[in-house]
C-alpha positions in Angstrom: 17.4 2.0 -27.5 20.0 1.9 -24.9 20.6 -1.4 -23.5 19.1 -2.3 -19.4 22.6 -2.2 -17.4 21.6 -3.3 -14.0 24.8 -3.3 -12.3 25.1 0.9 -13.6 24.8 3.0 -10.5 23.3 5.8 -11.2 24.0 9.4 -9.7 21.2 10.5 -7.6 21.4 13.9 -9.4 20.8 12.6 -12.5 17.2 12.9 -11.7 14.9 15.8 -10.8 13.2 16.3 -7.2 9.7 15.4 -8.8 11.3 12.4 -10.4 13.2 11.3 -7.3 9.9 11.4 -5.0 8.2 9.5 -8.2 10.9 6.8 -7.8 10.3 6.6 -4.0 6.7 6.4 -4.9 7.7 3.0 -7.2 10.2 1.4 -5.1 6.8 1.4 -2.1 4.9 0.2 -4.6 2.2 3.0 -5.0 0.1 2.9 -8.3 0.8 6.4 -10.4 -3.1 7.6 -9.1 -1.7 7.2 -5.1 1.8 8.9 -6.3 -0.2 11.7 -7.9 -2.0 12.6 -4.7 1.0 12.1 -2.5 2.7 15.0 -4.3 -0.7 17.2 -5.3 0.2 16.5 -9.1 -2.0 14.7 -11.9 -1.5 11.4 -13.1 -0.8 12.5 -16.4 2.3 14.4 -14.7 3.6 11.5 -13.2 3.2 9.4 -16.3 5.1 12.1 -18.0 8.0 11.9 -15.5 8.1 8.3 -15.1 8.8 8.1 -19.0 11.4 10.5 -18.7 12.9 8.1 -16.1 12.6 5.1 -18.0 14.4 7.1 -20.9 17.3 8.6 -18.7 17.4 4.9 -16.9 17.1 3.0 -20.7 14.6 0.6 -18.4 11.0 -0.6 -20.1 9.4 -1.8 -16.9 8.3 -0.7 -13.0 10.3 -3.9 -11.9 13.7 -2.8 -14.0 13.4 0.3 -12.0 13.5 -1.1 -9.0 16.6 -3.4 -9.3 18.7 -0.2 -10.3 21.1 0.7 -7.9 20.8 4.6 -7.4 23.5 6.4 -5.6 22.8 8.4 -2.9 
């Protein structure tokens, strides 16, 4: 497992549209039901997408996501 690197910026690009508006979701604090019916997709999408995230991001927790520094 990669190691949590909080001071990484990450490119904005290195993330998909769905996964961008799943992050936005996050970082206002929405639970993954309310992000789910924001963007007309199921839960079980946006659990799928928020792993992927957490992979990409090497991040284990909602609150790790939100102290990463995302370019923009």
């Amino acid at each position: 497992m990669r190691d949590f690197l909080p001071e990484h910026v990450l490119p904005a690009d290195a993330f998909s549209a769905t996964q961008m508006r799943i992050l936005d979701g996050v970082r206002r604090g929405l639970l993954n039901k309310q992000i789910a019916y924001e963007l007309g997709i199921s839960e079980h999408t946006v659990k799928y997408h928020l792993s992927g995230i957490f992979r990409k991001t090497g991040c284990h927790s909602r609150a790790q996501l939100l102290s990463l520094p995302l370019a923009r």
